[in-house]
N, C-alpha and C positions, 0 to 999 in steps of 0.2 A: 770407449768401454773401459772399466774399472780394470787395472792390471789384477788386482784380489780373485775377480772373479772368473778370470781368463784362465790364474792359473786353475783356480778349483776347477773348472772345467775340463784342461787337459789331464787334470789329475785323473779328473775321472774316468774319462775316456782310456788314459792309460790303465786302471784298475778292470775297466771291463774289457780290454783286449785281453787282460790274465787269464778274468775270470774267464772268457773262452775256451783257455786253453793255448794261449800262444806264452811263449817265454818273456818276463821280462824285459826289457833291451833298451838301460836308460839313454844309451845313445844313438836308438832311430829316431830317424828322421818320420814328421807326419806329409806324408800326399799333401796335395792344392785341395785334392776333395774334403780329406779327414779336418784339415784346417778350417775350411768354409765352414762344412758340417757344425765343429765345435764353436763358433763366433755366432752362426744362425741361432743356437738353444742357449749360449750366454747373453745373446742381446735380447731375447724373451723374456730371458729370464730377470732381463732391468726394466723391461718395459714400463710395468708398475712403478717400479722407483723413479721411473722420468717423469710421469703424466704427475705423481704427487711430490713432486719439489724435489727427489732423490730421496722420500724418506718410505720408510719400510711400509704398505700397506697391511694397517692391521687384519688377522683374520673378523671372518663376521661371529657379530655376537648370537648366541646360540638363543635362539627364541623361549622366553620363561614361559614352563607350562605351569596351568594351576593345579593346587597339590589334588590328589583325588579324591572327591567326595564333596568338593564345592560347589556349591549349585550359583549355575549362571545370575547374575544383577538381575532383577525383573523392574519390568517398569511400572511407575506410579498408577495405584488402580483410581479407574475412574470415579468421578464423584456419584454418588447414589442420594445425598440430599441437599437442596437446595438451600441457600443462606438465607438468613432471617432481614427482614429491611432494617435499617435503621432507623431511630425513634423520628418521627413527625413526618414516614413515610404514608404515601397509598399505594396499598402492593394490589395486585393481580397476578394471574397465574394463567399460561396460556397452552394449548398443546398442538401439535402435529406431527405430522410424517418425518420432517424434518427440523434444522436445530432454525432455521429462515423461517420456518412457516409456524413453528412453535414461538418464537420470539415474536411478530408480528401478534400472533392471537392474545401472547401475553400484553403487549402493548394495547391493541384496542380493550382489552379488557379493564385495564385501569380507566381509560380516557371514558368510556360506556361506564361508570362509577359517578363519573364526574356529569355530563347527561344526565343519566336518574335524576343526580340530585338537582340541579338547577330546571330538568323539566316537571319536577315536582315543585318547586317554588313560582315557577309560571304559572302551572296550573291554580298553586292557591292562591295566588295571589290575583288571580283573576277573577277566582269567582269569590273573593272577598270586595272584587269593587264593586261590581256589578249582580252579584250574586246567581246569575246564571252561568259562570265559568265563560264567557265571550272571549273568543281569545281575537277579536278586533282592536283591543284596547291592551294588551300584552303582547310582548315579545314571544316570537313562535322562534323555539328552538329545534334545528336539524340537528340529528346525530352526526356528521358527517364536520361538522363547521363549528358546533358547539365547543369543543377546546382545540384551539388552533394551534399548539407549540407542542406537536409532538415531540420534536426534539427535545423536549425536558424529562422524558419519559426515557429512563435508565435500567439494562439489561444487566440483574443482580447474577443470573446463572442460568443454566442449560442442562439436565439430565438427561439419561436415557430410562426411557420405561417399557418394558418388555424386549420383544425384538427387531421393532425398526420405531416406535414412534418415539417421539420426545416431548420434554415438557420446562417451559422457559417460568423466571419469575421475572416480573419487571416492576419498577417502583419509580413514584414522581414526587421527589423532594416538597413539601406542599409550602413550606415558606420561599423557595427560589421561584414557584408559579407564584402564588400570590405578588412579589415584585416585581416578575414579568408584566402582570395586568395592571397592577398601579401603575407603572408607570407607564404602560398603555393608555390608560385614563386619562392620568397627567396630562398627555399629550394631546388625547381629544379634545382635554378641555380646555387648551390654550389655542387649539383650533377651533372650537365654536365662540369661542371668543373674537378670535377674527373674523369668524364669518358673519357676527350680528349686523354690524354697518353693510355687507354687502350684502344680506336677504333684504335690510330695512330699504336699501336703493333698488332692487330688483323688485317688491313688493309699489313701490312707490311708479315707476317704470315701465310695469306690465314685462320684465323683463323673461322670457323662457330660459334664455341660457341660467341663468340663474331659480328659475323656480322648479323648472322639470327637470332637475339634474340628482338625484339620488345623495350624489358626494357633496352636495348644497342644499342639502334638505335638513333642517334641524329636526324634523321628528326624526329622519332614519337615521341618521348621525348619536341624536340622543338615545335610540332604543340600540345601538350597537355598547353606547357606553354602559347602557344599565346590563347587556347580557355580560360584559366584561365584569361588571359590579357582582354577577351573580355566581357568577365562576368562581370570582373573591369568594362569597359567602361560602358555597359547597365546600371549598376549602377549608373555610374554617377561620377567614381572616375579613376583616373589616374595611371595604369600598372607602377612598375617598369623595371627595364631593365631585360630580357628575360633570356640571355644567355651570357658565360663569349665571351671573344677575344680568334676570332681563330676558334671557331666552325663552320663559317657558310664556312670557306675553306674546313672545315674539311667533310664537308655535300654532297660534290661532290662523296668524293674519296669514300666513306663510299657506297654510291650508288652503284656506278661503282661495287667498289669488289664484294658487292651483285647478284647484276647482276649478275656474270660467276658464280656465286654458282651454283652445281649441289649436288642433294639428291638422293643416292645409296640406291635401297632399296631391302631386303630380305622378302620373305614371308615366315611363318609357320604357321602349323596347320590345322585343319580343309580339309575338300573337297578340290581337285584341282577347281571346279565350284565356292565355296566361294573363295578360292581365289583370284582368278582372279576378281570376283565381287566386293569383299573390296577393291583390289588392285585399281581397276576401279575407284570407288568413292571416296578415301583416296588419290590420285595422283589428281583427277580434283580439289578438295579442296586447295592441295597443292600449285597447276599450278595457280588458283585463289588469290593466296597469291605473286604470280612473282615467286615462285620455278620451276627448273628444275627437273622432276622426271627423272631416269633411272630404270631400273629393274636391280639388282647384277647380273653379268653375261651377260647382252644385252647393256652395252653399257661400251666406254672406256671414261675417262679422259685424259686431254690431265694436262701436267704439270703446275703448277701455277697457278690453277685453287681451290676456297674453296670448299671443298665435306664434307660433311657429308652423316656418313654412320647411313641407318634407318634401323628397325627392325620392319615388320609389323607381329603381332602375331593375327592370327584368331581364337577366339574360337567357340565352338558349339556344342549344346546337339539335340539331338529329343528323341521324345517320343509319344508315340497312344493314342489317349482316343476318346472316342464313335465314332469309325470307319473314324479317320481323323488323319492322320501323322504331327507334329508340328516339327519347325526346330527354335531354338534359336541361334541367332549370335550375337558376341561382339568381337572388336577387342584392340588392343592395341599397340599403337606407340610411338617406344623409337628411339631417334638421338641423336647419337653424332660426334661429330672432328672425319675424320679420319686421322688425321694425330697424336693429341695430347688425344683423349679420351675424352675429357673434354664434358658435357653435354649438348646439346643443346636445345632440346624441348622431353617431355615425355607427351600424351596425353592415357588413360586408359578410354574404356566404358564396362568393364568387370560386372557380368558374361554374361551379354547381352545388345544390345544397339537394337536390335527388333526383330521380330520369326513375323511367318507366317503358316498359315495348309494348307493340301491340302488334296484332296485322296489319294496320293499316298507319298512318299518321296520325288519324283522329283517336284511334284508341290509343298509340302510342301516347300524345296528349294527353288523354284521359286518366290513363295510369300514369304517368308523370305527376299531373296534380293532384292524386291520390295521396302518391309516395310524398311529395312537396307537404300534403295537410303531416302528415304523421311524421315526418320529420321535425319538423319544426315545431309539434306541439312538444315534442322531448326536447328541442333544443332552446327554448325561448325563454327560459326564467334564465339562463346564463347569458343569452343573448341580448335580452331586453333590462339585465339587472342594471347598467346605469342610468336608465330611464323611470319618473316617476311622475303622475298627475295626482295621487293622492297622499 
């Protein structure tokens, strides 16, 4: 302990024995107690000065108030108009409940801009060939697929309007789309380039893997590059060239072969009743597509003719539960060449693609292949999209 502060201590202690009332007496002696006593409130009284190196702890500093009459910082008020695009934008404007559901609407609203106009170019342009508007001979544009980079479609702002909805702006750079799709083009057209020797040997061959395959179809390949071309134009920019020299002779014959194609098909599995039922609905899909079905065994080929041979497998469980028979069905279709093997379309809705209850088994069935037609007519244009006869 500091001798300095030791004495100040007994100093004081001697001061307030005065102040009591006892006489001075610089030569008493202090008690064991009085001594203790004054060492315990001297060593407190350095405590501080130990913990901080021996140096004096400052008092705290006194908290600055603000002078009076200052009115508290407010925070930045919300925006109330939304930004202008920038020049060789396509804006749209979207709204909702919220700032998610506002941004979304604004997004589709531009992408539905670009739609209109290219399903207005299909239409005249069809019934300029043909002059009855057929759209057999033109590209049939879905809204849903018609411009496929959403991602290029940029979220300018977000307001509020009233007391809970909102309203978003969003806009799609129209020259960074337009180089998205050329060089989309670009690329088809160094792929149908490749592809002309392998239609002309598939053509040549009777080959299916090659003729009923959609991604080896020069018409459906060439009518993706022209919707891509026409996206270009909505834009407001100019397609390059589509497809190499040579394809479009090549586009006849490629048909034609199609055409005589026949699909030989086997069934297994399940009920002779499912059978027949998936059989039923898997061939009018097929026939929808321009294919020729046969059942294996009920019909012949004649020579030179492309076949592919199918494999329709029918699965199916049942089971009881509180007094009603349930029937689950799923099927699954595999084709290939039958001449080379080679793979043509494989489509799988395993372990079930719909079920049905009844009272008994047979209606349990019954309603199953109900549920089975009505499923599968919703799910068959995505199901059967790599497949093509015509």
């Amino acid at each position: 302990m500091p001798r300095s502060v030791l004495r100040l201590a007994l100093l004081a202690a001697s001061l307030a024995a005065t102040a009591c009332g006892g006489a001075p007496d610089d030569h008493r002696t202090l008690s064991r107690e009085e001594a203790d006593a004054i060492r315990q409130r001297a060593r407190q009284a350095t405590d501080g000065d130990r913990e901080m190196g021996g140096e004096a702890v400052p008092p705290p500093v006194a908290r600055q108030e603000a002078p009076p009459g200052d009115p508290p910082p407010e925070a930045p008020p919300e925006p109330t108009t939304l930004p202008e695009a920038p020049p060789g934008h396509l804006v749209g404007d979207g709204f909702g409940p919220g700032q998610r559901e506002a941004v979304l609407d604004a997004r589709k609203a531009v992408a539905e801009q670009i739609v209109a106009s290219v399903k207005a170019q299909t239409d005249t342009r069809s019934s300029e060939e043909n002059g009855k508007g057929d759209q057999a001979t033109s590209v049939k544009v879905q809204t849903s697929t018609a411009f496929d980079h959403l991602e290029l479609i940029k979220t300018l702002g977000v307001v509020r309007r009233g007391g809970a909805d909102f309203v978003a702006r969003a806009a799609l750079d129209r020259a960074a789309a337009i180089d998205v799709y050329t060089r989309e083009i670009d690329q088809g057209r160094r792929d149908l380039e490749a592809l002309v020797p392998v239609v002309q040997q598939g053509i040549a061959e009777h080959d299916t893997s090659v003729l009923l395959r959609t991604d080896r179809s020069p018409s459906h390949l060439l009518a993706e590059q022209r919707r891509r071309a026409r996206i270009i134009e909505a834009l407001g920019g100019s397609p390059p060239a589509l497809a190499p020299a040579g394809l479009e002779a090549l586009r006849k014959p490629a048909t034609a072969a199609r055409a005589r194609a026949v699909v030989r098909v086997k069934v297994e599995g399940a009920t002779p009743g499912l059978q027949r039922a998936v059989l039923a609905q898997v061939s009018k899909h097929l026939s929808e597509r321009g294919c020729r079905v046969v059942e294996q065994g009920h019909g012949l080929t004649k020579g030179g003719v492309p076949v592919a041979d199918a494999t329709l497998t029918v699965a199916s469980r049942t089971h009881r539960e509180r007094d009603l028979d349930w029937v689950y069905v799923g099927f699954e279709l595999a084709m290939k060449d039958a001449r080379n093997g080679q793979g043509v379309f494989r489509h799988a809705a395993l372990p079930s693609l719909a079920h049905g209850g009844g009272v008994n088994p047979a209606a349990a069935e019954a309603a199953a292949v109900r549920a089975f037609k009505l499923k599968l007519k919703a799910t068959a244009d995505d199901a059967f999209r790599g497949l093509t006869c015509q």
